[in-house]
C-alpha positions in Angstrom: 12.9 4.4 5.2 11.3 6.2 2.5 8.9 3.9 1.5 8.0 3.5 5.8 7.4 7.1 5.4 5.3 6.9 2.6 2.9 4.1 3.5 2.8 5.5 7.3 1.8 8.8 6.2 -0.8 7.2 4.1 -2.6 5.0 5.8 -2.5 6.9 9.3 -5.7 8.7 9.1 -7.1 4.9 9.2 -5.9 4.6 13.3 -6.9 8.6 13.8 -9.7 8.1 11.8 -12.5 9.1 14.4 -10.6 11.7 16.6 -9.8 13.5 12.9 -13.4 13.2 11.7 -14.2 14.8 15.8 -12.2 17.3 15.4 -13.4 18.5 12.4 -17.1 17.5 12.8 -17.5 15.0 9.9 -18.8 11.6 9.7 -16.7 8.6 9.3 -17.7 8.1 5.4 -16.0 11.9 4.8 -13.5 11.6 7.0 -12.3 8.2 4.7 -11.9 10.8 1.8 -8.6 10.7 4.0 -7.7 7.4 2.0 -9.0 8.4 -1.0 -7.9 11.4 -2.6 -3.8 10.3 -2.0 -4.8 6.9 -4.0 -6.2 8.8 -6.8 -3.7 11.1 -7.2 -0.9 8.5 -6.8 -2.5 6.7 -9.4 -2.2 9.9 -12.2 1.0 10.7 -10.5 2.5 7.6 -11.2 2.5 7.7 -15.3 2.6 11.3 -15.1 6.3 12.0 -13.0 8.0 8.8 -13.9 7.8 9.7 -18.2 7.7 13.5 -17.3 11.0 13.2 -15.0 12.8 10.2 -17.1 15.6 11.8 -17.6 16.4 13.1 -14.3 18.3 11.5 -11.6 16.8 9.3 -10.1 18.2 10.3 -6.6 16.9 13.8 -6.9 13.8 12.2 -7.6 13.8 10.8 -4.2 15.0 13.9 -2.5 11.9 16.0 -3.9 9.4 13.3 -2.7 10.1 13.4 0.7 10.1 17.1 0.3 6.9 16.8 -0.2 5.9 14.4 2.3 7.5 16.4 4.9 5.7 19.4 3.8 2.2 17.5 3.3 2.9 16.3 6.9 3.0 19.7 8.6 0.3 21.1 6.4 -1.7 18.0 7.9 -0.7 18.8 11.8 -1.7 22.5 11.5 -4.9 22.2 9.0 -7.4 24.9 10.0 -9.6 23.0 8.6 -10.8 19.9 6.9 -10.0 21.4 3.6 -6.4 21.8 4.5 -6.3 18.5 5.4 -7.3 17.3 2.3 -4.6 19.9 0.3 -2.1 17.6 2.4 -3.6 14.5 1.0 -3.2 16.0 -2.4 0.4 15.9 -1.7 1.1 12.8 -0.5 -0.6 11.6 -3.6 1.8 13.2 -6.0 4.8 11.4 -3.3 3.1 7.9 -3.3 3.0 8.0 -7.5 6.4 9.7 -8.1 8.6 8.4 -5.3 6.9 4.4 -5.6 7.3 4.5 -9.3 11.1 5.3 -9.4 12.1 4.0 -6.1 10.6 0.3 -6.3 12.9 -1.0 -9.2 16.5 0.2 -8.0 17.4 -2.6 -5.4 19.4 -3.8 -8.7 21.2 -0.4 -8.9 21.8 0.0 -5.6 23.9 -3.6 -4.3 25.6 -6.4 -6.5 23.7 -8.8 -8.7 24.1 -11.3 -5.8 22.6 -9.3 -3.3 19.3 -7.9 -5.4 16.6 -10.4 -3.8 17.3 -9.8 -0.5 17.6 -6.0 -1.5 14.3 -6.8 -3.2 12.9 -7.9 -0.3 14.5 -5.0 2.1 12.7 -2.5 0.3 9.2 -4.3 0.3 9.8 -5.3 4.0 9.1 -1.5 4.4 5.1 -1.9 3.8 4.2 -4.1 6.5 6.7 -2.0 8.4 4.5 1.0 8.3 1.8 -0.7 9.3 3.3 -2.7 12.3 5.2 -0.1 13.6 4.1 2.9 11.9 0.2 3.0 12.1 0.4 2.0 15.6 2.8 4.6 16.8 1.0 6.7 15.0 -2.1 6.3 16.8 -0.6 5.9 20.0 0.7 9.6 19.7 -2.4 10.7 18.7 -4.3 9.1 21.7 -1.8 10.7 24.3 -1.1 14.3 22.5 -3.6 14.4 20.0 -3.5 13.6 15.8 -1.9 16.6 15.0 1.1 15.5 16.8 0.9 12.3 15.2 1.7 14.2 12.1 4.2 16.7 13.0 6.3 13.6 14.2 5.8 12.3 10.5 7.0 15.3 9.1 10.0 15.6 11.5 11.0 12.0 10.4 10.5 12.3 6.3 12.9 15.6 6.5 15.6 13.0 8.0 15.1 10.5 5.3 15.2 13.2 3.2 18.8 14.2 4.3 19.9 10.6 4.7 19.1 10.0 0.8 20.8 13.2 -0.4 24.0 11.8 1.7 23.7 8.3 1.9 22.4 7.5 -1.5 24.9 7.7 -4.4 24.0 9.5 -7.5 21.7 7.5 -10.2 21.3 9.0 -13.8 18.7 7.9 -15.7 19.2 4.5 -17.2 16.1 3.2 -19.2 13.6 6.0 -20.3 10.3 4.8 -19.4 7.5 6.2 -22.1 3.8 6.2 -22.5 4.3 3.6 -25.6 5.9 0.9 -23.5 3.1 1.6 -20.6 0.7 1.4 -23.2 2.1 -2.6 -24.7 2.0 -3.3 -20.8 -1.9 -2.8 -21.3 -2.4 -4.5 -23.8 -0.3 -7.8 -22.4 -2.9 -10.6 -21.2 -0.3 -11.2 -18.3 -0.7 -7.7 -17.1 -4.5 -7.6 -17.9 -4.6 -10.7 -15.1 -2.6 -9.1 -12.6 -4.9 -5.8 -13.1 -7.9 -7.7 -12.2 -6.8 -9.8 -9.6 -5.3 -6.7 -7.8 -8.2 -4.5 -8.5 -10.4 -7.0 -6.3 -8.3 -8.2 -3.5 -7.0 -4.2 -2.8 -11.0 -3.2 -3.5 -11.7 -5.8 -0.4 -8.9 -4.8 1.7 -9.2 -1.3 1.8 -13.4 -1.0 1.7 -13.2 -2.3 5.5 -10.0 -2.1 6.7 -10.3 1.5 6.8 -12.8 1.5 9.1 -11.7 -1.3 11.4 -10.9 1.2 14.0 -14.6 2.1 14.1 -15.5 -1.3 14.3 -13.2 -2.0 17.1 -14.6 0.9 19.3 -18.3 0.4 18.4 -18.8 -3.2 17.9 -16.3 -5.3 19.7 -15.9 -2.3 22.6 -12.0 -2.3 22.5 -10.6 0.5 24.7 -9.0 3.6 23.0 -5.6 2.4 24.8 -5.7 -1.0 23.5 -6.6 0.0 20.1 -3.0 0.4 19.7 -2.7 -3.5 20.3 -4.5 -4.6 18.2 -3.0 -2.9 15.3 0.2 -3.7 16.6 -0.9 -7.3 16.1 -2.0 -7.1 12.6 0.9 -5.3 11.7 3.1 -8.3 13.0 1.3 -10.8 11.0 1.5 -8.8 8.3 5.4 -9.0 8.5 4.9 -12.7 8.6 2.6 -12.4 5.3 4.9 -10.1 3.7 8.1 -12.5 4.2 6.3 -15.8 3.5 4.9 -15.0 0.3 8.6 -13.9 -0.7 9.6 -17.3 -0.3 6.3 -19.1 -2.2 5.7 -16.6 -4.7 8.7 -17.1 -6.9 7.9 -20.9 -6.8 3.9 -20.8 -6.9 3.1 -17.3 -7.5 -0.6 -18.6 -8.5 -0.9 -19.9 -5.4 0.5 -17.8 -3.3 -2.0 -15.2 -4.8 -5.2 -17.0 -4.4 -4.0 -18.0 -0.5 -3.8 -13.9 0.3 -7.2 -13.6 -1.2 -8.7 -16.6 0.7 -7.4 -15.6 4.0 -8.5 -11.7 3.5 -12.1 -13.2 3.0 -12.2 -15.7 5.6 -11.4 -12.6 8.2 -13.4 -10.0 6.8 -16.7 -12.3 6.6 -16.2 -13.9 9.9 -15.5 -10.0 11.6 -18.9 -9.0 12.1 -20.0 -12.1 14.2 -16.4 -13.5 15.7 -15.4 -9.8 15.9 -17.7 -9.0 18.3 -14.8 -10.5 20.9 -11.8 -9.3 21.6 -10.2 -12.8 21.4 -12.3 -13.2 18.3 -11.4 -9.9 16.9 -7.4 -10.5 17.7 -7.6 -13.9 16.1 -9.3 -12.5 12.6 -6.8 -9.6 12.5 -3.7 -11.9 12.3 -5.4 -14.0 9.5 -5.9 -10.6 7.5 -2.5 -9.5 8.5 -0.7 -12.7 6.8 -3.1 -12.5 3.8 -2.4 -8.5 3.0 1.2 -8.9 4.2 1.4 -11.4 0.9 -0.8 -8.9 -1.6 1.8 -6.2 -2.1 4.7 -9.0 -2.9 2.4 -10.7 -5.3 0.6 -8.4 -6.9 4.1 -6.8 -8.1 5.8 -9.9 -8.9 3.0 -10.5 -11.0 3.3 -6.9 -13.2 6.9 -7.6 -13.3 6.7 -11.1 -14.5 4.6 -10.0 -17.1 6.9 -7.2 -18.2 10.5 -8.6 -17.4 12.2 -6.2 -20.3 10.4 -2.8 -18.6 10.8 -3.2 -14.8 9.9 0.8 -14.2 7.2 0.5 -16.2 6.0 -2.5 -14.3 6.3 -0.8 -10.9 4.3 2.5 -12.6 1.6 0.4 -13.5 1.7 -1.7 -10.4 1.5 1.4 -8.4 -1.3 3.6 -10.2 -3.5 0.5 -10.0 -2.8 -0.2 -6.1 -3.3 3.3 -5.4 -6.7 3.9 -7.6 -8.2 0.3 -6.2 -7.3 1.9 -2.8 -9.1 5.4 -3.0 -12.2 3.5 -4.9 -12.2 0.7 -1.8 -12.1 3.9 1.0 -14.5 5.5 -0.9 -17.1 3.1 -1.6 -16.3 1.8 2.1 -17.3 5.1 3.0 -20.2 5.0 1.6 -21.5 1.7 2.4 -20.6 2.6 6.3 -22.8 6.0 6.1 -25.7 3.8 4.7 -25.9 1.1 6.2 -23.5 -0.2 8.7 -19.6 -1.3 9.8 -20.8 -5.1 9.7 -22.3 -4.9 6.3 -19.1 -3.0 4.5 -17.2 -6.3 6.0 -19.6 -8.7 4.5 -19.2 -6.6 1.6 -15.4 -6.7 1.6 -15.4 -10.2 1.7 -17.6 -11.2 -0.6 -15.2 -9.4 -3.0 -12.1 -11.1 -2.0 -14.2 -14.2 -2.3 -14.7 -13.2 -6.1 -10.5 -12.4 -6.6 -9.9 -16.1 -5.3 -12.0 -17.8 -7.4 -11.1 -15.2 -10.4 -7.5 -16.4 -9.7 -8.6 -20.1 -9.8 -10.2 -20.2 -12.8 -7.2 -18.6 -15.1 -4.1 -20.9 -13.4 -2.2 -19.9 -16.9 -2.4 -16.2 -16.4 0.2 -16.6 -13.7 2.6 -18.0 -16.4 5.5 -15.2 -17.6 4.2 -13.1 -20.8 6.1 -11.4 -22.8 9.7 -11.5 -23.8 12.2 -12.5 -21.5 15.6 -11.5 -20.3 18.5 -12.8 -21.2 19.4 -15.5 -18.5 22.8 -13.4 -17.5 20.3 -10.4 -17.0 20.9 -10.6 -12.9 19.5 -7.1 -12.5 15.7 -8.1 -13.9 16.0 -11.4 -12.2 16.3 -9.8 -8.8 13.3 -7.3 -9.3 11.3 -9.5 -10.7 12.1 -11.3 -7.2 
């Protein structure tokens, strides 16, 4: 529920992303600073509060980072201005880094070493889950009471999780100490290298368009402001299908499953600006992206965690401030692209980028292969994460 928080409360300015730009008179390119700044952020925060903080408990952890979510949210709903808004963004920046870092790796800590996958696979269920039902609702709320209502509901909801992990969670001391030298190997591994690139360019040309695939909806294809909702709704869905199907393929063909996610995410985003001009068209492209991102987030990870099997926290750190900083850089440059030129050419350019990760990923098949040293075969705990 915390991570459904999270990754609601970040990408929600994409559904509200031309009522919020209204209301505040900006164009569509500033308005995607939205995206950006949180990515950033989350991508300093995520070194920065997981070796700062590695002594803590890890449940008080937690408990702060919602604190700040909820806060960020209700700074967002009553922003006097656009400059507010973005203070909130700072915030959730510093929650995405902090609370993704810490919280990704503890399935093991949490269940028996039986039950880890599918704990594993709990947690990341959460992702799609903010976009299928999160986003959507979102957005719906906004249409009928506004954006800033949108956001107060978000804060309302990240003060409960925040209550339900101070009660429900049970204490978790600090077990490994993550430090900047063991980041710093991770850099240096040609695994992790891989995994870097290939996550830099599909996030790059996911997040350059999908940002402003509301705008495209309402402008090019002429969906209705009701039925934007639907469409979401149905991306979101496939993305759940994405995000549960590359669980099963990726620990078998994790190379594969990879280049599939890029291939699908640049079939749709190069075919959007002349089938997308449908709403049939339009529905049809948005489940093939939803599959293909539902797998990126599962693959990507697995990836930085196969590569580091004896540092699972410092795998999720740097999975998590390279996500995040691809994702501000693909809003921003989206941005910009869309303030120059138009929506159809930042989907062309999307594409063509995803285009570039699948054939990156074909042409080094044995950077998928595990680097570094492995755990001991009765290590259950890095088994299951790296699940």
């Amino acid at each position: 529920m915390g991570i459904f928080s999270i990754v609601t409360t970040e990408i929600l300015p994409i559904g509200l992303l031309t009522s919020i730009g209204s209301g505040f008179t900006v164009s569509d390119g500033t308005a995607g600073l939205m995206m950006t700044m949180p990515g950033y952020l989350a991508a300093v925060a995520a070194p920065t509060v997981t070796v700062a903080t590695a002594r803590i408990d890890r449940r008080l952890m937690l408990c702060a980072c919602m604190f700040l979510l909820a806060s960020a949210n209700f700074i967002a709903a009553a922003a006097p201005g656009y400059w507010a808004m973005l203070v909130s963004r700072v915030l959730v920046g510093i929650v995405i880094g902090g609370f993704w870092s810490i919280g990704a790796g503890l399935a093991g800590r949490l269940v028996p070493a039986e039950s880890t996958r599918r704990a594993t696979a709990v947690i990341f269920s959460a992702v799609p889950l903010g976009s299928v039902l999160g986003v959507p609702l979102g957005t719906l709320i906004g249409g009928l009471a506004g954006w800033r209502v949108g956001f107060a509901v978000m804060g309302v909801l990240s003060a409960a999780v925040l209550v339900a992990l101070a009660v429900l969670v049970p204490p978790l001391p600090a077990e490994q100490v993550t430090r900047l030298d063991v980041l710093r190997g991770m850099i240096r591994n040609v695994g992790s290298r891989f995994a870097l690139l290939a996550t830099f360019l599909i996030v790059m040309a996911h997040f350059s368009t999908y940002t402003y695939v509301t705008p495209f909806l309402e402008r090019v294809t002429h969906v209705s402001s009701g039925s934007i909702t639907v469409f979401l709704l149905t991306y979101g869905a496939a993305g759940i299908v994405g995000n549960f199907l590359s669980g099963a393929a990726v620990a078998r063909h994790p190379h594969a499953a990879f280049g599939v996610a890029g291939g699908l995410i640049a079939f749709a985003t190069l075919a959007f600006p002349v089938l997308g001009r449908w709403d049939a068209g339009a529905i049809a492209l948005l489940i093939v992206w939803g599959v293909g991102y539902g797998a990126v987030p599962v693959c990507s990870q697995t990836w930085f965690a196969r590569s580091a099997p004896h540092a699972p926290e410092a795998a999720s750190v740097l999975f998590t401030a390279s996500f995040q900083a691809t994702l501000s850089t693909g809003a921003l440059v989206g941005g910009l692209v869309v303030d120059r030129t138009s929506l159809s050419t930042v989907m062309m350019l999307g594409g063509t980028t995803a285009v570039v990760m699948m054939m990156t990923v074909l042409a080094f098949p044995s950077a998928s292969r595990p680097v570094g040293p492995r755990s001991s075969p009765g290590h259950r705990d890095d088994q299951g994460r790296v699940a």
